[in-house]
C-alpha positions, 0 to 999 in steps of 0.5 A: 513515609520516608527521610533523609538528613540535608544539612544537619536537618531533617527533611521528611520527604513526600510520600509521592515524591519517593513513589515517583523516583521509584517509578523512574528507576524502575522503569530505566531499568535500575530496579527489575519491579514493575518490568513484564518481559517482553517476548515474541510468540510465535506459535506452531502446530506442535506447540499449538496442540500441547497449549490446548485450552490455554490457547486463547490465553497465549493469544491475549497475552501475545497481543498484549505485548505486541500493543505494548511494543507498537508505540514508545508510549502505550496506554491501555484505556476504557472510553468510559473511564474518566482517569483514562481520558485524563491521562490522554487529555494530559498527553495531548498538552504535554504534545507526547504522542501515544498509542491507545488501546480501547478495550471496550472498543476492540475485538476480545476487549473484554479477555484481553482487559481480565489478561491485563489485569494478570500481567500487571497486577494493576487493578485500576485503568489506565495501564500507561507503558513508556519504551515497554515498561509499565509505568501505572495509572493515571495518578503515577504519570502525574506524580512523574510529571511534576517531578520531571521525570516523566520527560526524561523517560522519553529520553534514551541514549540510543536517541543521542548521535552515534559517535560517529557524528550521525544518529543513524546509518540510513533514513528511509523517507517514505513508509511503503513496500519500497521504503520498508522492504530496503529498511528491513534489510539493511538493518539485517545487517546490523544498521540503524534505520529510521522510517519516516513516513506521512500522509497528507490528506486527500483534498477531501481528507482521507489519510491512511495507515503504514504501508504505502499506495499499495496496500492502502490505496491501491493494488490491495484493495482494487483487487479486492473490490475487483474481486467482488465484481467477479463474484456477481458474475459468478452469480449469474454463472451458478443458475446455469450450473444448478445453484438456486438462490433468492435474489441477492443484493450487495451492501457497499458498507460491508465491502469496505468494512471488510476491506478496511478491517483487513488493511488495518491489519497489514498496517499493524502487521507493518508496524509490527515487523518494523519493530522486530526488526529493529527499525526505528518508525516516526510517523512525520514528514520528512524534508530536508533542512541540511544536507545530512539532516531531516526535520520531521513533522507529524499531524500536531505540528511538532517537530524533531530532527535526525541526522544519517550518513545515507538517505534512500527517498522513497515517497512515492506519488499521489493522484493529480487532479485537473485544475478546473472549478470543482475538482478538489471540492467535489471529486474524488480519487483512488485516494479516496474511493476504498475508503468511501463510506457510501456507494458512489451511485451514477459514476463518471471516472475520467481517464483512461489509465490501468487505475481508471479502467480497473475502477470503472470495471469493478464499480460496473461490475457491483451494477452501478451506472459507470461512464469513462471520459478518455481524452485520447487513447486508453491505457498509453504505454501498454500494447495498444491492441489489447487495450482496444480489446478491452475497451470493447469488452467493457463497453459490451458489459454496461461501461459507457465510453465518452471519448476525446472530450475532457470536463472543464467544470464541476457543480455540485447541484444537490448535497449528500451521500453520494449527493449529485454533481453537474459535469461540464466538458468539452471535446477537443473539437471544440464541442461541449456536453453538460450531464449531471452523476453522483460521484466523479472518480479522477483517474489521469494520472499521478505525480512524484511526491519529491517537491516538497521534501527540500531536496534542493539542500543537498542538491538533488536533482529532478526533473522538473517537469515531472518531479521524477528523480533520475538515478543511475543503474544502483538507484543512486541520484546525482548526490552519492549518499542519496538513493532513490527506489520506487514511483519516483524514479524517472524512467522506471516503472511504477509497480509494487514489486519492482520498489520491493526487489530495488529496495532489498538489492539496494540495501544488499549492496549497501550493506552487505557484499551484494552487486546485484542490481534490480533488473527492469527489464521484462517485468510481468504485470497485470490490468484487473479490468474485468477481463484480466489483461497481462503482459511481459515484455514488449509491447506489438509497437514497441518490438515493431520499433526495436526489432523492425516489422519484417524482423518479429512473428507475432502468434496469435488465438482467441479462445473460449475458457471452458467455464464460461462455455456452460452459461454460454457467454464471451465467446472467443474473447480471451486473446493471447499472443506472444511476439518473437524476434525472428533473427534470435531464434524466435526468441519469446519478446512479449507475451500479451493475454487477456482472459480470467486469472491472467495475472496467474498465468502471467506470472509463470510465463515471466520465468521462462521469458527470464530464462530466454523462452523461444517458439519452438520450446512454447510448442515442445511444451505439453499443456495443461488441459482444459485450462486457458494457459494451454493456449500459448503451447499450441499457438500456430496462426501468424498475424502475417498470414491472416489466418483465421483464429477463433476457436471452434472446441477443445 
């Protein structure tokens, strides 16, 4: 009990009452009770040695306080606790957003709880932090409420406006590679950052953590499906070898638990290194409601508003759909596929991009029954050569191909997991087809996520077809404070580690004393189809084009990895060819391969073509033997000349 005199009375003040101020203070910082220092761990091999058996104990405690730092308020909770479920209901009607960490639901719950219990000395659950500072159970965040003061704790005077008249120097509205790479680095320079980053759900509701298309719904997990295709074949491969084995079955439940269990991670990981390095992260969808303000929304519907001196729009895009009956209800996307909790059975992708060609190669590749309906040509914009080759490939390999025809309608005709639908298409002669599958993955296309996030208040201009953004060569858009990295760009490619390299030069440039600028020229990619297709530089056309026929020598082979030669299959299927510009001392314009690990490959060749690379330089180039990179040392046949390219041996 404690008092005080008011007035010449006296007040005998309430025992909770003076707990709560205690609280309060303590957590604001005025006393140093009740305050775990927060550090980083960062652990290595000498200091893992001398650890030794209080390993596990420095890992709990480092998870502990990186929970702790995730989220401005942290509850550590038991889904049987019923005080714990009392708090969170209490948040849930106070709209405070929080992070819960179910220690009956996690990996090491049960050591982690037994840590807990050392580093607060609070014996009962729940363990609520607010901006990393422990504040107690479940009966001090009440107490704090009905004082009002638990409120204000979420009251900071970094979250006031800077003097200068904005809270923030930049606003990054878009949580990918792009949007989190150019927000690390400008807050290096010592900048105020806030990430704002929201995922719609899919028409048939998938959403997903920090991190982006990339690594939530795209080159991530496509390779690692891409992946487990090419380890069945690697199956068949090892009876040839010697390997002896049972039949074997693959579990798609597995797969995508794995997958998503290593997503997972990179999106903490993200959420992780955002704190670190001083960023500040709001998960909401921002727009703009005047020309240096930003409404944020997140899932509950509440709103918050910021303001900044410069904006960087970084959003990226989302899968189109066909607009025909059944689309939404009944398809599904990339958007969804990665993440579906049952394999999708009898498959029909429709399209004929990198995404649709990668995903019907690695479902086939699983053993499902996989059709792909193309409209036109495949993979538009690359080199149309290669992409005839693996059109070819594929369909040798069990991918059936209905060409030029597009579906018109969707019927579900019977319910389930993957249940199955009735496709209705047509041919561009006129021509219709009816066939009935289990799951229909569209894949032709994707459109900028730019039309909704009010641009039309500061005067951003689009294109209005396509809702690309223009920009000029430092990604800067026709309103000076605003910036543009990234899918969005008109006129840009759509590739991860181009939106990374733009995002970090931006903010060099910004901030620092850089002039750098990304270069978009002669970017190297790669198309995980199950015969890897990469490329740098131009395509056959398109030097045709620049160049004039008469003006480029392409040299060309096909060839035979070598472990491929023992199972004795695809024979003289991998290709490669690079296009040289005669009159620049055959300088190296495009390099063009399809065989195993060309992404690796690839990657190795874009440096030399970086620096200028020529014929002659590939020629005084001794290879590495036997490996399929050796084919570009020892090109020789012209296409002009006709000679015959296949090969016989070593």
């Amino acid at each position: 009990m404690g008092n005080s005199v008011k007035k010449g009375k006296v007040v005998i003040a309430n025992e909770n009452q003076v707990k709560s101020l205690r609280l309060y203070k303590a957590a604001i910082g005025d006393q140093d009770m009740r305050k775990p220092e927060i550090r980083s761990y960062k652990i290595d091999e000498k200091e893992e040695q001398e650890f030794g058996n209080n390993k596990e104990k420095s890992f709990l405690e480092t998870k502990i306080q990186q929970y702790i730092c995730s989220s401005e308020v942290v509850i550590f909770s038991k889904t049987t606790c019923e005080n714990c479920s009392k708090v969170k209901d209490h948040f849930d009607e106070m709209d405070i957003s929080y992070f819960v960490v179910e220690l009956d639901q996690i990996k090491n719950g049960q050591s982690l709880e037994k840590e807990l219990y050392k580093y607060t000395m609070e014996t009962a659950l729940p363990n609520v932090f607010v901006k990393e500072k422990l504040i107690g159970d479940y009966t001090d965040v009440i107490q704090l409420s009905k004082d009002g003061l638990f409120q204000k704790l979420l009251e900071s005077k970094n979250d006031k406006p800077k003097e200068a008249g904005y809270e923030y120097d930049l606003i990054v509205i878009g949580g990918g590679s792009g949007g989190l790479a150019a927000s690390k680095e400008a807050a290096q320079y010592g900048k105020k950052v806030l990430v704002l980053d929201y995922v719609p759900p899919s028409p048939l509701g998938t959403t997903w953590g920090l991190g982006g298309t990339c690594v939530n719904v795209g080159c991530i997990p496509k390779k690692l499906m891409h992946q487990a295709a090419l380890l069945r074949q690697a199956l068949k491969d090892s009876r040839t070898y010697g390997w002896q084995f049972d039949d074997v079955k693959h579990s798609w439940d597995i797969m995508t638990e794995s997958i998503q269990n290593y997503i997972g991670s990179l999106n903490w990981n993200y959420r992780v290194s955002l704190m670190e390095n001083k960023v500040k992260y709001e998960n909401g969808y921002g727009e703009f409601v005047e020309p240096h303000k930003i409404k944020s929304t997140n899932s509950r519907g509440k709103v918050k508003f910021f303001t900044a001196e410069k904006f960087l729009i970084a959003t990226g895009e989302r899968p189109r759909y066909l607009g025909i009956p059944g689309d939404k209800e009944y398809c599904i996307t990339s958007d969804d596929l990665f993440s579906l909790p049952y394999c999708p059975g009898k498959t029909l992708v429709v399209g004929a991009s990198y995404v649709a060609l990668e995903c019907a190669g690695f479902l086939a590749g699983l053993g499902l029954d996989v059709t792909v309906m193309v409209r036109s040509i495949l993979l538009r914009g690359f080199d149309q050569q290669m992409a005839e080759k693996i059109g070819e490939h594929m369909d040798e390999h069990g991918v059936k191909f209905i060409k030029h025809f597009v579906p018109t309608k969707i019927e579900q005709i019977e319910a389930g997991s993957p249940g199955k639908l009735k496709v209705t298409s047509q041919s561009t002669a006129g021509a219709e087809i009816t066939e009935e599958y289990n799951t229909v993955l569209l894949a032709i296309g994707r459109d900028a996520c730019t039309r909704t996030i009010g641009l039309d208040i500061p005067g951003v201009k689009i294109n209005e077809k396509t809702g690309k953004i223009p920009v000029n060569d430092e990604e800067q858009t026709n309103i000076p404070y605003i910036y543009a990295i990234g899918d969005v760009l008109e006129d840009k490619l759509e590739l991860t580690p181009v939106a990374i390299q733009a995002g970090r030069l931006l903010a060099r440039r910004l901030y620092g004393s850089s002039t750098l600028k990304c270069d978009y020229i002669n970017v190297p990619t790669t198309v995980f189809t199950p015969l890897e297709y990469g490329a740098c530089g131009l395509s056959e056309e398109n030097a045709i084009s620049k160049y004039g026929e008469d003006n480029i020598e392409v040299y060309h082979s096909y060839f035979w990895p070598l472990e491929w030669t023992v199972p004795a299959r695809d024979n003289n299927k991998c290709y490669a060819k690079v296009i040289c510009n005669i009159k620049d001392n055959e300088r190296v314009v495009g390099f063009h391969l399809l065989a195993p690990n060309a992404g690796e490959i690839t990657q190795g060749f874009a440096v030399a073509i970086k620096c200028g690379v020529n014929k002659e330089q590939l020629d005084n180039t001794i290879g590495i033997h036997p490996v399929c990179a050796e084919i570009f040392t020892t090109l020789s046949v012209t296409k002009r000349s006709g000679g015959n390219i296949m090969q016989a041996g070593c």
